[in-house]
C-alpha positions in Angstrom: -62.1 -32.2 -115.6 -62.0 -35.1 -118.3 -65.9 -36.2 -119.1 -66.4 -39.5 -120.4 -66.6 -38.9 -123.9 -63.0 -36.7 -123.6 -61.5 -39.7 -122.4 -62.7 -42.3 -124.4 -61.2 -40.8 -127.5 -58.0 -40.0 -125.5 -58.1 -43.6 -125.0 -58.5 -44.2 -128.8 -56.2 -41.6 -129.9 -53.2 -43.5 -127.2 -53.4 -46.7 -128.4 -50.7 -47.1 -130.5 -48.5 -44.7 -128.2 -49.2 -46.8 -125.1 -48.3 -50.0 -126.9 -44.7 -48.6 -127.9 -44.3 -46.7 -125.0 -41.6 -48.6 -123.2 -39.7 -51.4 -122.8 -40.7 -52.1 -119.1 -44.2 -53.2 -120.8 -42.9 -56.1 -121.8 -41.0 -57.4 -120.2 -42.5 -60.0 -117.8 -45.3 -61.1 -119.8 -44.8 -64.3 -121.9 -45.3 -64.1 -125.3 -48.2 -66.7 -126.4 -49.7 -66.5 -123.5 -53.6 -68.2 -122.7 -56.3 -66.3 -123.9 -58.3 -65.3 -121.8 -61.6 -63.3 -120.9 -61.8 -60.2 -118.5 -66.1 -60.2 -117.1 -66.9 -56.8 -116.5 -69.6 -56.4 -113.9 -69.6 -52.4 -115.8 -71.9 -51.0 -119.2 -70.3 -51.1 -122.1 -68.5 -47.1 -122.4 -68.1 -47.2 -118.4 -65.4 -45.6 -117.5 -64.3 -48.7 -115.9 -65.4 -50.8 -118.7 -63.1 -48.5 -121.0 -60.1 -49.2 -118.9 -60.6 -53.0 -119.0 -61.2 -52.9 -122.6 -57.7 -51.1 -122.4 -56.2 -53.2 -120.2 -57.3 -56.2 -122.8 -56.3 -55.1 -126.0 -52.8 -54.0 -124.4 -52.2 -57.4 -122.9 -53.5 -59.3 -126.3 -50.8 -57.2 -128.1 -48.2 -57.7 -125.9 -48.7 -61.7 -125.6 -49.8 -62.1 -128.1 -53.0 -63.7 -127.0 -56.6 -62.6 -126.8 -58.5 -61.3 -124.2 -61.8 -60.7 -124.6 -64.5 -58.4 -122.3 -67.5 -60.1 -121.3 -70.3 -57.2 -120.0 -72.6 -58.6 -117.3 -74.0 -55.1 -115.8 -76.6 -55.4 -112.9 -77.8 -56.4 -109.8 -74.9 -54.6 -108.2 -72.5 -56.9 -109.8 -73.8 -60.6 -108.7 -74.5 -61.3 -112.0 -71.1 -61.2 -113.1 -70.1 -63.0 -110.4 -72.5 -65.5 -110.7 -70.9 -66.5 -114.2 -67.4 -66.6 -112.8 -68.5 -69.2 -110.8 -69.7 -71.4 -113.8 -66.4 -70.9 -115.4 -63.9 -73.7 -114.4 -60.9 -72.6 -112.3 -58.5 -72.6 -115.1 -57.5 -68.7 -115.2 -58.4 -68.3 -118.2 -61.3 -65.9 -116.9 -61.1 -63.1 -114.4 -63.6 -61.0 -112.9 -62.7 -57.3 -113.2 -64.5 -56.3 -109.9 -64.7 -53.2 -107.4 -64.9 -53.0 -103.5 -68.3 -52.4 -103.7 -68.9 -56.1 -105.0 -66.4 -58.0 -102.9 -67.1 -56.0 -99.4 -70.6 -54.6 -99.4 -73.2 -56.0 -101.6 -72.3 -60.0 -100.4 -73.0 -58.3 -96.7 -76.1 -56.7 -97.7 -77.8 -58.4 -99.9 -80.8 -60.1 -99.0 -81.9 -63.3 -99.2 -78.0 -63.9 -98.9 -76.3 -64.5 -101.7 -75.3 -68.2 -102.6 -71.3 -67.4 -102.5 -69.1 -65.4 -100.4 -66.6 -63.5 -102.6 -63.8 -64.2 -99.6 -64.3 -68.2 -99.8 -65.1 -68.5 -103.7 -62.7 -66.0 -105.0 -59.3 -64.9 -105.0 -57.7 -62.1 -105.5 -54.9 -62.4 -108.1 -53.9 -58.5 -107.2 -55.7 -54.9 -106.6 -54.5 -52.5 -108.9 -56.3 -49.2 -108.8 -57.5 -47.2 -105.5 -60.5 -44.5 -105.4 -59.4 -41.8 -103.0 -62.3 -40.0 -102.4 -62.8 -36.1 -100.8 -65.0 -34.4 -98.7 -66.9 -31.2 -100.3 -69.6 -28.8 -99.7 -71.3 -25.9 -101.2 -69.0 -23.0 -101.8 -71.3 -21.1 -98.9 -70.8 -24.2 -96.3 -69.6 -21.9 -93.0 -66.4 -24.3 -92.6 -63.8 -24.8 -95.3 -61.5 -27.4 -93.3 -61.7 -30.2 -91.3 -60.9 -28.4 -87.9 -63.8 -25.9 -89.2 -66.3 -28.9 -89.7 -65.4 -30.6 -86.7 -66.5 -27.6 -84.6 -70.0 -27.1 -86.6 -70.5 -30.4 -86.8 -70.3 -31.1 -83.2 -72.0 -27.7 -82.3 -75.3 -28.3 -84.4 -78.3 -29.6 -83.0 -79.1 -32.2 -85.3 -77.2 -35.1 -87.5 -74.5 -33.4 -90.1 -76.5 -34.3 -93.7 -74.4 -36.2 -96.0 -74.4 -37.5 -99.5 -72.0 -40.7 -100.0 -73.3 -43.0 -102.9 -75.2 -46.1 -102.1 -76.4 -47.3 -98.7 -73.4 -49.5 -97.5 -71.0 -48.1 -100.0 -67.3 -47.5 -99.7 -68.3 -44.2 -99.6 -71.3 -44.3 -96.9 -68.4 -46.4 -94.9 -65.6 -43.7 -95.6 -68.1 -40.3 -94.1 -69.0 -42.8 -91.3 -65.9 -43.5 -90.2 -64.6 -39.8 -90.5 -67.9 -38.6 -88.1 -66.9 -41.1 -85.8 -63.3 -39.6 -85.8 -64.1 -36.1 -85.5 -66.8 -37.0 -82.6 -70.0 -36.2 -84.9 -73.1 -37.3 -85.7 -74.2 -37.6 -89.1 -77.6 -38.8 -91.2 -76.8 -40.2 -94.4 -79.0 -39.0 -97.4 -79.6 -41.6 -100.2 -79.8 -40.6 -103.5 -80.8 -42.6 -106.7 -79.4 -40.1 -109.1 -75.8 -39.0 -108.1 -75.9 -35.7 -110.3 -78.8 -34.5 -108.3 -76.5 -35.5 -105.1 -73.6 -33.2 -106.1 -76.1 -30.4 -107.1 -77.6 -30.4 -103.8 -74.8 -30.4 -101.9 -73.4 -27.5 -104.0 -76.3 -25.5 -103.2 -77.0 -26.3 -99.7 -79.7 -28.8 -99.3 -77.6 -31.3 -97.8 -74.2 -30.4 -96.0 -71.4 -32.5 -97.0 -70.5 -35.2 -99.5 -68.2 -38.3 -99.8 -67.6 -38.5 -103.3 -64.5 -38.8 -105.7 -62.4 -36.0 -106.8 -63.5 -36.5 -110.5 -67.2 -36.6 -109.7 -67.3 -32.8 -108.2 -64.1 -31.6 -109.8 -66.9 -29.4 -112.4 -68.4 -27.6 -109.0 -65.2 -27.1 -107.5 -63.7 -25.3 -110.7 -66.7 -23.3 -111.2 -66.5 -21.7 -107.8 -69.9 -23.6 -106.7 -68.4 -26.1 -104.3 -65.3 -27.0 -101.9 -63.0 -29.4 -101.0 -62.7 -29.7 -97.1 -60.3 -32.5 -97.2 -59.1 -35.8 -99.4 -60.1 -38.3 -97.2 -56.5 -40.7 -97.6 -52.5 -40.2 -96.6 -51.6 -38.9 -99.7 -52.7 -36.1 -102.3 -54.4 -36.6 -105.3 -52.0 -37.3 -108.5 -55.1 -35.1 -110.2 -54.5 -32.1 -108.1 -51.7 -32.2 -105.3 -53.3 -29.0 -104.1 -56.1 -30.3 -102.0 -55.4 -30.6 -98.5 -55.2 -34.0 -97.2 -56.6 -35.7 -93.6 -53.0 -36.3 -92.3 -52.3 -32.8 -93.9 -54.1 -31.0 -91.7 -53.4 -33.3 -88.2 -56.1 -35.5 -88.4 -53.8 -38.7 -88.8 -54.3 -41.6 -91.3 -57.1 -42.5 -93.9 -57.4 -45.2 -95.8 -60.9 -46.0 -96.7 -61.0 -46.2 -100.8 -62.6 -48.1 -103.3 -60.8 -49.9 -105.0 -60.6 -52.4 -108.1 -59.1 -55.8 -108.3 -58.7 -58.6 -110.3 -60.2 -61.9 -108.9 -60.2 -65.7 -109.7 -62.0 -68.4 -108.8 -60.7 -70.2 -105.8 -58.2 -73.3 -106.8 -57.0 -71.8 -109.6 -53.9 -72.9 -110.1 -50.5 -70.7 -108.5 -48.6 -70.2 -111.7 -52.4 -68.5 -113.8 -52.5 -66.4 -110.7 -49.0 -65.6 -110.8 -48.4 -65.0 -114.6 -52.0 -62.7 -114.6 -50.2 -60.8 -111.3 -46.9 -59.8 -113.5 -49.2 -58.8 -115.9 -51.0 -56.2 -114.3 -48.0 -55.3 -112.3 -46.6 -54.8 -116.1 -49.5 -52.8 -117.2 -49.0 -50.1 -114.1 -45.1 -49.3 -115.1 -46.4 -48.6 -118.5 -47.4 -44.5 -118.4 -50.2 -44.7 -120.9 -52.2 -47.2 -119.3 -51.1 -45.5 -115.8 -52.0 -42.2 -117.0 -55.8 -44.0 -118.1 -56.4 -44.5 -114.7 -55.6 -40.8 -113.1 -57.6 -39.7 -116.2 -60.8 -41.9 -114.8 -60.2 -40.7 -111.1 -58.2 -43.6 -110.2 -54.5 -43.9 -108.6 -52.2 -47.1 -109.6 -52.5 -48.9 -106.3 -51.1 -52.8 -106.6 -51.0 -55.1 -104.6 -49.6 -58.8 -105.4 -51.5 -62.0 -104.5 -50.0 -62.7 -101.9 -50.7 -58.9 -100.4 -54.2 -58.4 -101.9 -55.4 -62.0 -100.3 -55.5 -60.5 -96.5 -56.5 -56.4 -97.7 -59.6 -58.4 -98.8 -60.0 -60.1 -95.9 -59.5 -57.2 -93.8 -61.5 -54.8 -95.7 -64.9 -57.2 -96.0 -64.3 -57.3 -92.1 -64.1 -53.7 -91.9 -67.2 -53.2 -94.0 -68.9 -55.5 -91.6 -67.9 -54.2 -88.5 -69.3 -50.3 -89.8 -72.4 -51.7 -91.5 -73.5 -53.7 -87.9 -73.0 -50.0 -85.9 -75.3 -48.8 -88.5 -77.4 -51.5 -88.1 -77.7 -52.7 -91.7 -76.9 -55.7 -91.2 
């Protein structure tokens, strides 16, 4: 497992490496390209906020140009979206933004929120997927999905489960799986997610929804396990976990995600010329390496692909937010 302060100064050390790595960087990008600035709805040494300040300085030396991060933290990103929106739709400025902002907080967040991510924004691509797994204490009776479909549907009450904030991609992912596997579930809330792992680990609460990166410690010191990764595919991290479709559950795809967005009427060729950027960035192995090292998977998606994913995953959120009854 890679903590935070591991991979910022693999980050550091990589620089120069990752700049020279390959031609395939390159080519693409137009040398003397706009500057521009990347707003970062993430805390400065985020792990996200590391990977956009890598993603910055790697594109200023490759064009030539200079991109600058711009940190607005809080209020579950609508601040940084707010100042998008006061930027002119030039392209020169791009919000740096996760599923969380674009699908659930607009839904949720009341009074309503003056703008609607889907009408103001745009995506110019996704880039980066979140697969996430589904763990319990190392003493859990069930160690695979077939297992936890049989206790879960056996017990009495609700199965307990941990998955981030109310309305999250995560909450959404463990409600979706119950309803697959025919269970009921009650989902626990937690304002600290270090206490959340814990307590699963030790029993307090069944099950958790969480990414592979955020348990990886429990599960390598023998105090939790994985029951599934929650998605088609197995992790680039550790191929060894068993998947959904693995073990004949059929297909997943609930992730966060990140994406880059613009501002609605930006003009086609910024949105195409930041695209071939990114889509750039992700053939070069240092900066694709970054991402697996901060629990992500390269994931991209062009304009014109990432414009009805958006579309279709703010619907979904809705859909499973309404059956819960939050909104």
């Amino acid at each position: 497992m890679t903590t935070r302060r591991q991979f910022a100064s693999r980050l550091a050390a990589a620089t120069a490496s990752a700049t020279t790595a390959s031609g395939v960087f390159s080519q693409g990008i137009s040398s003397g390209s706009t500057s521009g600035t990347l707003i970062v709805p993430f805390s400065a040494g985020s792990l996200a906020d590391l990977l956009a300040r890598r993603y910055a300085t790697l594109l200023s030396e490759a064009t030539g140009g200079n991109f600058l991060i711009d940190n607005l933290p809080g209020g579950a990103g609508v601040i940084a979206a707010r100042a998008l929106l006061k930027r002119p739709a030039d392209g020169r400025t791009l919000l740096w933004a996760n599923s969380g902002l674009i699908c659930n907080t607009p839904l949720l967040a009341k009074p309503a929120l003056e703008f609607d991510p889907v009408t103001d924004f745009t995506p110019v691509c996704t880039f980066a997927a979140s697969p996430f797994v589904l763990f319990a204490g190392r003493d859990f009776p069930a160690s695979n999905l077939d297992e936890f479909q049989r206790l879960a549907r056996a017990q009495a009450e609700p199965v307990s489960y941990v998955g981030a904030d109310v309305g999250s991609a995560n909450h959404v992912a463990a409600e979706v799986l119950l309803q697959r596997l025919g269970a009921r579930g009650i989902h626990i809330p937690y304002r600290n997610n270090q206490q959340a792992y814990l307590d699963v680990s030790e029993g307090r609460v069944q099950v958790g929804v969480f990414g592979w990166n955020n348990i990886a410690p429990l599960v390598k010191a023998g105090k939790a396990k994985i029951l599934a990764v929650l998605a088609d595919k197995p992790l680039l991290s550790d191929g060894n976990v068993p998947t959904m479709l693995a073990q004949g559950h059929g297909r997943f795809d609930i992730q966060g995600w990140f994406g880059l967005f613009a501002l609605k009427g930006t003009p086609a060729a910024q949105i195409a010329e930041h695209e071939r950027h990114m889509q750039s960035m992700l053939k070069n192995k240092g900066f694709a390496d970054f991402l697996v090292e901060a629990g992500q998977e390269p994931a991209f998606r062009s304009h014109a692909q990432a414009v009805p994913f958006v579309e279709s995953e703010v619907e979904r959120y809705r859909r499973v937010l309404q059956r819960l009854k939050l909104i």
